[in-house]
OpenMM code with the backbone's topology and positions (N, CA, C; nanometers):
from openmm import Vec3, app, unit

residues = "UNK UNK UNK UNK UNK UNK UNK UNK UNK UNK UNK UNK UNK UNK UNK UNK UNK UNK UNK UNK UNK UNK UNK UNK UNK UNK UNK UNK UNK UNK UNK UNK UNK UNK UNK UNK UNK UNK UNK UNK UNK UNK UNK UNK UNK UNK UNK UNK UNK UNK UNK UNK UNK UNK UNK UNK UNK UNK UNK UNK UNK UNK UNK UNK UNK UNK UNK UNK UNK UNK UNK UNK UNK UNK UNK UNK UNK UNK UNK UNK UNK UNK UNK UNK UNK UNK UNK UNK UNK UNK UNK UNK UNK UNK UNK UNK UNK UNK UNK UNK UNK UNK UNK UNK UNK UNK UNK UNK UNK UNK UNK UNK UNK UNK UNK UNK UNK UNK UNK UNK UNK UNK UNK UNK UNK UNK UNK UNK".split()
positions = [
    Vec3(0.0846, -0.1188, 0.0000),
    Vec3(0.0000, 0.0000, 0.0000),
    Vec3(0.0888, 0.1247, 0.0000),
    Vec3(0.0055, 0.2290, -0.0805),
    Vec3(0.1259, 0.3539, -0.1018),
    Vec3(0.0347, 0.4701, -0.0107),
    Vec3(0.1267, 0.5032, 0.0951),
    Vec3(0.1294, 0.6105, 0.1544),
    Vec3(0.0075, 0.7177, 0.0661),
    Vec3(-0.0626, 0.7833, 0.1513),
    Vec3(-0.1608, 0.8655, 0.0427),
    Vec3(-0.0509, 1.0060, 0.1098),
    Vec3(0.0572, 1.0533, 0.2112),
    Vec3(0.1174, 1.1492, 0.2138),
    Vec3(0.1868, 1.1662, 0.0798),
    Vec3(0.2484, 0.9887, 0.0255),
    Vec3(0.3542, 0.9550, -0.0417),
    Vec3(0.2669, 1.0341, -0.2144),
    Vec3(0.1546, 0.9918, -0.2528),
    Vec3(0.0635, 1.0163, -0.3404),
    Vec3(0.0293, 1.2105, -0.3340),
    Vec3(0.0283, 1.2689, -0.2253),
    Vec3(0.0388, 1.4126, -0.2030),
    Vec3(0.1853, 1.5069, -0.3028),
    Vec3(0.2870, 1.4075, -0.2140),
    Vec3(0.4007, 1.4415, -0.2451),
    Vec3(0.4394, 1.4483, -0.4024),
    Vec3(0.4039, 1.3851, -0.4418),
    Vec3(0.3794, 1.3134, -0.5712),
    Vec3(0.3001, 1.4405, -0.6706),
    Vec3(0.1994, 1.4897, -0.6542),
    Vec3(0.1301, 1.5750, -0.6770),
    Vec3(0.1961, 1.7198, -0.6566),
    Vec3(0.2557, 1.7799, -0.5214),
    Vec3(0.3468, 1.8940, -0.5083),
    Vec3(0.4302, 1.8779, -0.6283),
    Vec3(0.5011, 1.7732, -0.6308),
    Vec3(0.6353, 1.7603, -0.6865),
    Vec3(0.5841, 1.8059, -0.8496),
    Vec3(0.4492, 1.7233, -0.9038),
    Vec3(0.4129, 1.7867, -1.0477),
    Vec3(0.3604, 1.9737, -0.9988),
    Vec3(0.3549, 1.9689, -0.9243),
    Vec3(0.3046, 2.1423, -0.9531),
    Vec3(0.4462, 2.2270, -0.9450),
    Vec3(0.5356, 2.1592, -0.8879),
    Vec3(0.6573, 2.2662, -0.8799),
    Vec3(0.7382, 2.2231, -0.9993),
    Vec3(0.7343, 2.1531, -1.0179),
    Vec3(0.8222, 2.1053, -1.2018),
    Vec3(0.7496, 2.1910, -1.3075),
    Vec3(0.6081, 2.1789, -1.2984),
    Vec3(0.5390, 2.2691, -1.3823),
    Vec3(0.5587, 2.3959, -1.3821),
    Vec3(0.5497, 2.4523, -1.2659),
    Vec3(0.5855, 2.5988, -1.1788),
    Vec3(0.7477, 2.6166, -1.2716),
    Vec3(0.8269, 2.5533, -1.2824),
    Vec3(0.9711, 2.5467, -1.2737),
    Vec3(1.0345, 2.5346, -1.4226),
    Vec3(1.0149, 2.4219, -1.4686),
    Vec3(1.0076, 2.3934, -1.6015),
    Vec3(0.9568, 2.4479, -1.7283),
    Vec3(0.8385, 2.4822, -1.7071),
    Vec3(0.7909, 2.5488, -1.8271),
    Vec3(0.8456, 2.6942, -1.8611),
    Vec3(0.8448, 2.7528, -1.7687),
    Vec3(0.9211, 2.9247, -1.7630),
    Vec3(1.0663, 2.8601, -1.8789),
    Vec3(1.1031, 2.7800, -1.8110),
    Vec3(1.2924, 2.7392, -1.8411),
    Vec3(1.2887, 2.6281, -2.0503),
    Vec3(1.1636, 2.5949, -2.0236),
    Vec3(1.1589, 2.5327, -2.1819),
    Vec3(1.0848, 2.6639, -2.2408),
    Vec3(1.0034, 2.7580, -2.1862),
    Vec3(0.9402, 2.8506, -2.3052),
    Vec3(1.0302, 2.9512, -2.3288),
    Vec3(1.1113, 3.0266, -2.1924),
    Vec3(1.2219, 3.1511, -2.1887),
    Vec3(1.3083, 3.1508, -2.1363),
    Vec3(1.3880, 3.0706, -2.1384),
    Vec3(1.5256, 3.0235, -2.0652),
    Vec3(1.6171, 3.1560, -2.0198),
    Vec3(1.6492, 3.2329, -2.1621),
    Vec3(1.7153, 3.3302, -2.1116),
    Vec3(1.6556, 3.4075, -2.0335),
    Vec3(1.5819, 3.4795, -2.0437),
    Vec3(1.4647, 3.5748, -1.9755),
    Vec3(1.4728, 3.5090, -1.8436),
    Vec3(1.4270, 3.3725, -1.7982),
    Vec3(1.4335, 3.3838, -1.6940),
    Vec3(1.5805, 3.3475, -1.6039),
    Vec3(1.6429, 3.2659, -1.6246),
    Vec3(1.7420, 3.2618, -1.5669),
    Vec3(1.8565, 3.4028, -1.5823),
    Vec3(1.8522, 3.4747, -1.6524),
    Vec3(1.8962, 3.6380, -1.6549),
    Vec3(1.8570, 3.7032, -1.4881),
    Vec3(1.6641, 3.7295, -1.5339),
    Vec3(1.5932, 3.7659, -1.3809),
    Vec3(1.6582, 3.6881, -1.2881),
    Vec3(1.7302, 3.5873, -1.2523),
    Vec3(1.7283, 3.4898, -1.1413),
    Vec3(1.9269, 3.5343, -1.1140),
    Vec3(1.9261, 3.5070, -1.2106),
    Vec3(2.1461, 3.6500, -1.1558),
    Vec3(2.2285, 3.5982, -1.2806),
    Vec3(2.1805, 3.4893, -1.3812),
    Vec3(2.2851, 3.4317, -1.4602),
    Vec3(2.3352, 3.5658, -1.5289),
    Vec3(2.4590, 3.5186, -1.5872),
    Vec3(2.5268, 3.6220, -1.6486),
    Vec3(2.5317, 3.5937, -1.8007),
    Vec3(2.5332, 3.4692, -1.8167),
    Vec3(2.5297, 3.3463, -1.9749),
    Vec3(2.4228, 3.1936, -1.9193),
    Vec3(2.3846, 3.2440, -2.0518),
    Vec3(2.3034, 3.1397, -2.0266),
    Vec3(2.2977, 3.0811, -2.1343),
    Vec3(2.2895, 2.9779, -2.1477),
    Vec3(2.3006, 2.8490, -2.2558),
    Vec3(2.1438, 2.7898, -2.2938),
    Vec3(2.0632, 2.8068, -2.3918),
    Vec3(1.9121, 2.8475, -2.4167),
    Vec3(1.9085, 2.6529, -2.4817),
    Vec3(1.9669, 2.5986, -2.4989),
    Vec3(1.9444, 2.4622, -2.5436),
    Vec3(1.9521, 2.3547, -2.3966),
    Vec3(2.0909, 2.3875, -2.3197),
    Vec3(2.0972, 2.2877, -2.2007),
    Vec3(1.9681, 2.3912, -2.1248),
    Vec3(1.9400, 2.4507, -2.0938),
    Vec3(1.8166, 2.5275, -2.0118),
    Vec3(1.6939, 2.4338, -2.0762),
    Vec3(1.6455, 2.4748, -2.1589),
    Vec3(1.5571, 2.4102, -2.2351),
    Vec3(1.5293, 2.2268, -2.2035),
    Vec3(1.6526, 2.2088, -2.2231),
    Vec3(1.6697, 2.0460, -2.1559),
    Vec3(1.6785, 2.0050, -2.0345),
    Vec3(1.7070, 2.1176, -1.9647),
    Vec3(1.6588, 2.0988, -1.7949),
    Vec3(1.4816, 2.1308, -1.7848),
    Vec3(1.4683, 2.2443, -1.8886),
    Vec3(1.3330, 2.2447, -1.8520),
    Vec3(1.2178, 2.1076, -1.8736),
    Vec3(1.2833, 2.0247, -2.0057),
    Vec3(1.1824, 1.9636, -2.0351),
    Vec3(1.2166, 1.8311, -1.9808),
    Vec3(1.3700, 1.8501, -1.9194),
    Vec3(1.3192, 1.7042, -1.7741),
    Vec3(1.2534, 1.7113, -1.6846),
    Vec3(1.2492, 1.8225, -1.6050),
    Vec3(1.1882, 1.8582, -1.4968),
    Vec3(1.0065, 1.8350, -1.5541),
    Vec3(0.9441, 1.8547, -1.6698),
    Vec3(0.8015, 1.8283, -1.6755),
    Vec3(0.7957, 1.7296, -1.7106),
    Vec3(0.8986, 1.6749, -1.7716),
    Vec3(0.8903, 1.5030, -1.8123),
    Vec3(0.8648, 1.4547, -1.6399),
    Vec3(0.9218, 1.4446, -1.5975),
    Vec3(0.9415, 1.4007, -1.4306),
    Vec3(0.8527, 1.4564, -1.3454),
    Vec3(0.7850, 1.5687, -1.3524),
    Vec3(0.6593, 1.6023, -1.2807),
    Vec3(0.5727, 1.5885, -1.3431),
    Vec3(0.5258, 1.5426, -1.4675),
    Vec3(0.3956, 1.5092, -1.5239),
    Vec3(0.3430, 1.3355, -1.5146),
    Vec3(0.5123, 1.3154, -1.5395),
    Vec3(0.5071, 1.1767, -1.4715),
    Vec3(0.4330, 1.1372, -1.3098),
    Vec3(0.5396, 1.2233, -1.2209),
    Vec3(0.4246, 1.2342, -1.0691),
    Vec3(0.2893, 1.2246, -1.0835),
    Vec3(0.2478, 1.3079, -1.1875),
    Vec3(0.0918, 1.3615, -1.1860),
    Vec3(0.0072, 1.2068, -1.2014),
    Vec3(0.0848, 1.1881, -1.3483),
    Vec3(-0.0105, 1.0174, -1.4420),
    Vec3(0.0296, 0.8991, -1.3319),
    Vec3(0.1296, 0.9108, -1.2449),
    Vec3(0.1605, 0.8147, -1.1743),
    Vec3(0.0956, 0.7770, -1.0342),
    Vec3(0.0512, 0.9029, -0.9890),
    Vec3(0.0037, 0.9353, -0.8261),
    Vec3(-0.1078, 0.8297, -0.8258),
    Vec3(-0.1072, 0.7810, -0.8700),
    Vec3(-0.2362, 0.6413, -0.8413),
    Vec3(-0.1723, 0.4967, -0.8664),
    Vec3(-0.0450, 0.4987, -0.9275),
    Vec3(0.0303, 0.3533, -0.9488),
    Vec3(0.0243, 0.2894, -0.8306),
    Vec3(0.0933, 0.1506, -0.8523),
    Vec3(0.0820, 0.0344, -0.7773),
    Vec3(0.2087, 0.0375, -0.7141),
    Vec3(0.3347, 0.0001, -0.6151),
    Vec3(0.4119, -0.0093, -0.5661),
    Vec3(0.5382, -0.0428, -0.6436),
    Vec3(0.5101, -0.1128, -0.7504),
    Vec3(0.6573, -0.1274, -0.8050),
    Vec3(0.6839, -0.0260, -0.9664),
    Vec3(0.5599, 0.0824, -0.9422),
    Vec3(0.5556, 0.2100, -0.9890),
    Vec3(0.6115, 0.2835, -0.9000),
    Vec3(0.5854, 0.2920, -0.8047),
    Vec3(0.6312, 0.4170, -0.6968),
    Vec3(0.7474, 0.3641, -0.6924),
    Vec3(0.7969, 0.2184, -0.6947),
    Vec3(0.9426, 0.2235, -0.6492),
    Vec3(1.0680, 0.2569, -0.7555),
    Vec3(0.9997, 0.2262, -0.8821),
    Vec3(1.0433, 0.2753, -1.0347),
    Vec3(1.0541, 0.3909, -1.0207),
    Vec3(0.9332, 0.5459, -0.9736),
    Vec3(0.9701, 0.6688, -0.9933),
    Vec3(1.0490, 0.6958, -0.8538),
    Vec3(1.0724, 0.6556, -0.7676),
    Vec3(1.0834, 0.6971, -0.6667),
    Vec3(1.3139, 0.6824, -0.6575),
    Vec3(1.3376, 0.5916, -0.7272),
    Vec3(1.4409, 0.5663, -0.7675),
    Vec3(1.5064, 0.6588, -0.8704),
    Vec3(1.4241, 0.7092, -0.9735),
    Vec3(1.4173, 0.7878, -1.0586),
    Vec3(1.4605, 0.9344, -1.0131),
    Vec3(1.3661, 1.0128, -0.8967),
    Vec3(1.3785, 1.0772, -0.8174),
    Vec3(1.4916, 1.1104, -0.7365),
    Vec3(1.5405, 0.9905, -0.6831),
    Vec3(1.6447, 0.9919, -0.6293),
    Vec3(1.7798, 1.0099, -0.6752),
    Vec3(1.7832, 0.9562, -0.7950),
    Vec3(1.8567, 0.9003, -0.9097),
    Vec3(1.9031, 1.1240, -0.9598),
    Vec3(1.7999, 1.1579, -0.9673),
    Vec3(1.8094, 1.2959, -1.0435),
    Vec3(1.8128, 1.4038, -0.9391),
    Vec3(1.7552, 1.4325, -0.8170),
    Vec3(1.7679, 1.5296, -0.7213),
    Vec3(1.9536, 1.5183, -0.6869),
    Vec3(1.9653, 1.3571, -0.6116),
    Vec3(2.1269, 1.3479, -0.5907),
    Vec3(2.2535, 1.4164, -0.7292),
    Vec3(2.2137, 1.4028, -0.8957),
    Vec3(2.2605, 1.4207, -0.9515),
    Vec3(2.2798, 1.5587, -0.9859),
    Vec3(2.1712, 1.6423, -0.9718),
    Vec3(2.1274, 1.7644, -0.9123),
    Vec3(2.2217, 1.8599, -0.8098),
    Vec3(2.1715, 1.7921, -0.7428),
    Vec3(2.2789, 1.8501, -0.6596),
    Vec3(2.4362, 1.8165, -0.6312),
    Vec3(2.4287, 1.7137, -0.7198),
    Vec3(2.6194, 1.7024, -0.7470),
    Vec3(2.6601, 1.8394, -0.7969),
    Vec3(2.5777, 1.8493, -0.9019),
    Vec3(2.5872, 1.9240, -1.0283),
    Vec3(2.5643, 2.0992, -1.0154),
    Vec3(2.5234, 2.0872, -0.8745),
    Vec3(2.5069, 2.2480, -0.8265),
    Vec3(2.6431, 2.2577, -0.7353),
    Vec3(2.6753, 2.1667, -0.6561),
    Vec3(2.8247, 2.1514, -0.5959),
    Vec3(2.9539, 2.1814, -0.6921),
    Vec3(2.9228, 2.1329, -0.8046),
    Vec3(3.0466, 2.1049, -0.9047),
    Vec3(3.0207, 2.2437, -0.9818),
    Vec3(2.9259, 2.3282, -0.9415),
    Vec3(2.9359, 2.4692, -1.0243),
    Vec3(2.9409, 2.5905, -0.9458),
    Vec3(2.9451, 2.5325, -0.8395),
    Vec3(3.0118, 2.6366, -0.7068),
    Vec3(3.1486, 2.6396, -0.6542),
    Vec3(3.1786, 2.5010, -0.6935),
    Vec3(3.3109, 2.4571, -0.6881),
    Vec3(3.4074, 2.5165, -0.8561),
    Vec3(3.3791, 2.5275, -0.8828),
    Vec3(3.4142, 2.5715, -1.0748),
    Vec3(3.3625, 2.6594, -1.1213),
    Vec3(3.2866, 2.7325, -1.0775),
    Vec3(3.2661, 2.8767, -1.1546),
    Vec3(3.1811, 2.9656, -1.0546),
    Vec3(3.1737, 3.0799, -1.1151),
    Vec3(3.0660, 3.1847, -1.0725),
    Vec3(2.9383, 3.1797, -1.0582),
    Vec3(2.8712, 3.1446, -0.9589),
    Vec3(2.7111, 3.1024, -0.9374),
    Vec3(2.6470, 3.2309, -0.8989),
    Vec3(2.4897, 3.2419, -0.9022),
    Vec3(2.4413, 3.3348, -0.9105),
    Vec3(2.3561, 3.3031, -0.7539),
    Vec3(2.3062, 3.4056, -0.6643),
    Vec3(2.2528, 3.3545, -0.5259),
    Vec3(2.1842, 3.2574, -0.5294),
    Vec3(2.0877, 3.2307, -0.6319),
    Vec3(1.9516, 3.1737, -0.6840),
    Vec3(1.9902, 3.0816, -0.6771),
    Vec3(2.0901, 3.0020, -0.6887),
    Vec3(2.1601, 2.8812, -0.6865),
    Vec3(2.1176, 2.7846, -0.5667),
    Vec3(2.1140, 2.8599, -0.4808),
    Vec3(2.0831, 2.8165, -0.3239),
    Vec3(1.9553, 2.8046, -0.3197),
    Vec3(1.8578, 2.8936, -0.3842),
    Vec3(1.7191, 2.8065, -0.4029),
    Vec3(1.6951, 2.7049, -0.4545),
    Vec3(1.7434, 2.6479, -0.5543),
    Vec3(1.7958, 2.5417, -0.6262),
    Vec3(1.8233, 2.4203, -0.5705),
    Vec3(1.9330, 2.4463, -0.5146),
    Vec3(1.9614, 2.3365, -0.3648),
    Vec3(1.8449, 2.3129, -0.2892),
    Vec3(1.7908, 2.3904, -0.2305),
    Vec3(1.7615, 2.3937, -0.1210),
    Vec3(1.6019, 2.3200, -0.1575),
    Vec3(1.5557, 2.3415, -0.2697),
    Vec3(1.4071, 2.2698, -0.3637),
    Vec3(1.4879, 2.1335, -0.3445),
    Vec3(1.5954, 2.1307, -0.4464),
    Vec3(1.6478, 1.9629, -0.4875),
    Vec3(1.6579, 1.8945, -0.3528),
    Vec3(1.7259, 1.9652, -0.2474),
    Vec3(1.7492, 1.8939, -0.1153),
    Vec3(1.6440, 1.8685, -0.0614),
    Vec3(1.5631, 1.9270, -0.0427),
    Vec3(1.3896, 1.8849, -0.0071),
    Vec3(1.3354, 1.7550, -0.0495),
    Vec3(1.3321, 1.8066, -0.1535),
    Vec3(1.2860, 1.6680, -0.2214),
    Vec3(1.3501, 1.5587, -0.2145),
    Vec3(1.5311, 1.5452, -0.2429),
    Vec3(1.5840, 1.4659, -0.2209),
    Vec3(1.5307, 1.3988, -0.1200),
    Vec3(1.5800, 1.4437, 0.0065),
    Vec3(1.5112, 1.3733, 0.1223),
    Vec3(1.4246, 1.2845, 0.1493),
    Vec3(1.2765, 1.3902, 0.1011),
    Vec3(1.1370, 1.3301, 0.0900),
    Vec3(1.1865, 1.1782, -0.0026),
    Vec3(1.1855, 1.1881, -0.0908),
    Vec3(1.1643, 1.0602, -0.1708),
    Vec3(1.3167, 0.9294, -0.1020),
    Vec3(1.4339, 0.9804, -0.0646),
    Vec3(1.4507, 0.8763, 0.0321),
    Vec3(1.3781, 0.8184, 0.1546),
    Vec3(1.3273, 0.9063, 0.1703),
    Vec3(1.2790, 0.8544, 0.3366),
    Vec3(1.1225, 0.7434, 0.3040),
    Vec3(1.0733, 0.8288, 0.1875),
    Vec3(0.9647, 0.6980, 0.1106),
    Vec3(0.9999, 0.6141, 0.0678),
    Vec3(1.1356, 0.5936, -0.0151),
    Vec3(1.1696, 0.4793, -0.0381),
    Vec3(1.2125, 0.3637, 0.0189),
    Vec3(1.2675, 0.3731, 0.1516),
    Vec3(1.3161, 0.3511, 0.2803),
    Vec3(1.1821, 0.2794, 0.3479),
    Vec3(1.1102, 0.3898, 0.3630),
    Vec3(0.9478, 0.3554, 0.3992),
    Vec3(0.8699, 0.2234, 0.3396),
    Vec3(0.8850, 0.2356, 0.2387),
    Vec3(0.8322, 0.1553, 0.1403),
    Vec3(0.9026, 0.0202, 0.1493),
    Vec3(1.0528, 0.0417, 0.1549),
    Vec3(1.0902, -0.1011, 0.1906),
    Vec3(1.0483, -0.1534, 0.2601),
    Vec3(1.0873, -0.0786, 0.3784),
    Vec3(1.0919, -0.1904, 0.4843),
    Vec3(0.9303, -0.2535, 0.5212),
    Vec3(0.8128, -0.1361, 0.4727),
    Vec3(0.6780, -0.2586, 0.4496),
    Vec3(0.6824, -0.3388, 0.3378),
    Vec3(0.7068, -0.3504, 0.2536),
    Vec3(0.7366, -0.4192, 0.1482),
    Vec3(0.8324, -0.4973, 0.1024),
    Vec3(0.9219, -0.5829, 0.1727),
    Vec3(1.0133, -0.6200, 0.1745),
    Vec3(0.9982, -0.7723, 0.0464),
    Vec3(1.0801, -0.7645, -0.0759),
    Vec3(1.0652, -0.8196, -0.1860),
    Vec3(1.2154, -0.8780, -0.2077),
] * unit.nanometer
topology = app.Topology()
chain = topology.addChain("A")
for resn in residues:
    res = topology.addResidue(resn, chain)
    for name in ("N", "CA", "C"):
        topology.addAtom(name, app.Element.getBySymbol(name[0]), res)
């Protein structure tokens, strides 16, 4: 049985990808400019944008799956927040970041979390 918090979460997560994503696949420059970038790269933007709705629209069609759905996206999740935030480390560490950066983190680290601690959750009732 899947958590109906776990099914909530699931649902946030498509409204803030949507919230997030679409701005970044329709006006990449425009918005990441407003946000402190100095260069911005309008193709990798674009391709962050349209993972992020690939991956929250997914949440959306998924928030009713069966368990070895949730454990498929939930891996997925994990799989991309951790990579995420490598990838915000490795550009603080190597170049000039803009403050906004730290909102960034601080969304990915959220979530990160959340979806370990469900997955974790999920094991240990579900033990396969």
């Amino acid at each position: 049985m899947i958590p109906k918090s776990l099914r909530i979460w699931f649902v946030i997560h498509f409204i803030m990808d949507v919230i997030t994503g679409l701005p970044l696949l329709i006006a990449p420059v425009a918005v990441l400019t407003l946000l402190g970038w100095r260069t911005v790269d309008p193709i990798a933007t674009r391709l962050v944008g349209a993972a992020l709705l690939g991956i929250g629209i997914e949440s959306f069609l998924g928030r009713n799956a069966g368990l070895e759905a949730y454990r498929g996206m939930l891996n997925l999740k994990i799989i991309w927040s951790a990579t995420a935030l490598a990838g915000f480390v490795l550009s603080i560490i190597t170049t000039t970041v803009p403050p906004a950066i730290w909102l960034f983190i601080g969304i990915f680290a959220i979530f990160h979390g959340v979806w370990i601690c469900y997955r974790i959750k999920i094991n240990s009732n579900h033990s396969s």
